[in-house]
N, C-alpha and C positions, 0 to 999 in steps of 0.2 A: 725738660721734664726728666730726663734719663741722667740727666746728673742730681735734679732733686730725688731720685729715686736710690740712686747710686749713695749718696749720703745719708741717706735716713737707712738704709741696710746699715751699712758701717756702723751708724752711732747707734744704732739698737743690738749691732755685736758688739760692738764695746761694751753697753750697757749689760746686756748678758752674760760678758766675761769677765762683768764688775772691774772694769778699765777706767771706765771714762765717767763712775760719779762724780769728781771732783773737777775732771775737765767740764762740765757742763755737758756732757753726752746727751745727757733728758732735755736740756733746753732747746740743743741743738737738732735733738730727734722730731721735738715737738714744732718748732722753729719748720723745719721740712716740712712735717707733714701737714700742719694748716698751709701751709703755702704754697703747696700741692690740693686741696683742699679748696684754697681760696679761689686758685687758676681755675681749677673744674669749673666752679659756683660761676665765675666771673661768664667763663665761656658759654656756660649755660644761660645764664640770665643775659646775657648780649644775642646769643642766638633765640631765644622766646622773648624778647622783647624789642629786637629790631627787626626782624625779620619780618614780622606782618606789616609793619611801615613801609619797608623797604618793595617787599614782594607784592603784596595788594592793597597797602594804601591806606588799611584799615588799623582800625586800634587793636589791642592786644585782647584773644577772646578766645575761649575754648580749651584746648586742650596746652596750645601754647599758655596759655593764664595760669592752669591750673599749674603746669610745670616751674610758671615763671614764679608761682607762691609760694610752691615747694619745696624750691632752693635758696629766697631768699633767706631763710633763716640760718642756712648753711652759712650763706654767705655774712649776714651779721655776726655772728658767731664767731667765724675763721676771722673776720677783722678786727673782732674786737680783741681777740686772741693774741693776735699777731701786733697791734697794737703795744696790745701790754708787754709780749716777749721781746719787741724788736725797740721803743722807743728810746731807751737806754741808749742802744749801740751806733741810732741813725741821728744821734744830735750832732746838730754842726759845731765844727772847731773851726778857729781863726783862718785855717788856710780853703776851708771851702771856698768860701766865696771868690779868694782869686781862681778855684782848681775852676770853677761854674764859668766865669769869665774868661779862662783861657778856654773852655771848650766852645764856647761862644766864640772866641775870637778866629778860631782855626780852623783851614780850609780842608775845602772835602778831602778826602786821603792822605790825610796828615794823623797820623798815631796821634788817639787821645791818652795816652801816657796816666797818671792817678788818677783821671778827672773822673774814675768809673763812679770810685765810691760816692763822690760829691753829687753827681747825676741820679745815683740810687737815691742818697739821702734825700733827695732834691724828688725824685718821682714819689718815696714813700711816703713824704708829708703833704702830698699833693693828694696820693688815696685816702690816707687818715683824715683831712680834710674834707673829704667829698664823700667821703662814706655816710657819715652824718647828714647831706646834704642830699642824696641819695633816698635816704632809709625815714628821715625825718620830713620829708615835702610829701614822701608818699601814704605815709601813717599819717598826719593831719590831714590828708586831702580823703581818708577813709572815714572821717566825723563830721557831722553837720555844723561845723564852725564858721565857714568861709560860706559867701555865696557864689553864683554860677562863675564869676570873674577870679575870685579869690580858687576857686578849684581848678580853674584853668591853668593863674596862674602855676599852682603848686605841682599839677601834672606837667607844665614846660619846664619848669626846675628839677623834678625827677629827669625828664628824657635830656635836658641840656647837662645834668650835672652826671645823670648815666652816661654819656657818650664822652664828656672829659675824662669818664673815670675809665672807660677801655679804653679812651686813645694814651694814658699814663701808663695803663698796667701793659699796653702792647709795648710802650716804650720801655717802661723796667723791664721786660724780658728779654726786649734785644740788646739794653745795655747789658747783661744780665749773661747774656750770650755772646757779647763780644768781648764781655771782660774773660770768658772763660779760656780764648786764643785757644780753642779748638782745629786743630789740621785739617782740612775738609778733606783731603786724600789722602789718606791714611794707607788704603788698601796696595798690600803687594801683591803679586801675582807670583805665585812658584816658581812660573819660570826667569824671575827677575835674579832671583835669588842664585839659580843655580851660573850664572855669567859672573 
């Protein structure tokens, strides 16, 4: 979050110092900010929607519901957004598929070396997929269409295709964060300096 953060400043000072219209500064600003945006929505609607299951047992009801309503619109929104801004740049090229297979093939603590972007492109069409699956089981299971079997179904397809889609977006964030090769010790002490 502190690097989507750290990015969308920059490309909105570009953009204010009229630097970066031609580099895609607006894209990339927009780019950030649904997907900061999306993260929130996602956290939110996994915390009010799992959480009565997990905690008491019960369906989603109350105040948790009303929150869970709330945000989904955020959240279709931010996807659909991010959809259209990112589909362009997540399509696969010839060498994905081996980069997917050597990351498959390679043992634990073994550098995944390029394979980041192929794993992203590889998570993102996993949420573009399941978003609709998502958003669409749960709006027809709000119409008298189905009967009590047919609603059931469509409410196990909402909570199985919800909980693919945070166990995808937990995974693009840690690929997301391991491609960043952040230092986890950064910090020096004054008195390191002065030896």
């Amino acid at each position: 979050m502190a690097r989507l953060v750290t990015d969308s400043g920059s490309s909105f000072r570009r953009l204010r110092d009229k630097q970066g219209r031609a580099s895609g500064a607006l894209s990339a600003a927009f780019r950030v900010l649904f997907y900061a945006f999306a993260v929130a929505s996602v956290a939110l609607l996994a915390l009010t929607g799992f959480i009565p299951y997990l905690l008491l047992g019960e369906s989603v009801s109350g105040v948790s519901l009303v929150l869970h309503v709330a945000v989904a619109p955020v959240f279709a929104v931010c996807m659909t957004v991010l959809t259209l801004l990112w589909a362009h740049s997540q399509r696969f090229d010839s060498e994905d598929l081996s980069r997917l297979a050597s990351i498959a093939r390679r043992g634990a603590g073994e550098p995944a070396g390029a394979g980041h972007s192929s794993a992203l492109k590889l998570s993102f069409w996993a949420m573009v997929i399941l978003a609709p699956l998502i958003m669409g089981s749960i709006m027809l299971s709000m119409y008298p269409l189905f009967s009590t079997p047919g609603q059931m179904f469509l409410l196990t397809l909402h909570l199985v295709s919800s909980l693919l889609f945070v166990v995808v977006a937990i995974a693009q964030v840690v690929i997301l964060v391991g491609a960043l090769d952040i230092p986890v010790n950064e910090r020096q002490d004054p008195g390191d300096q002065a030896e």
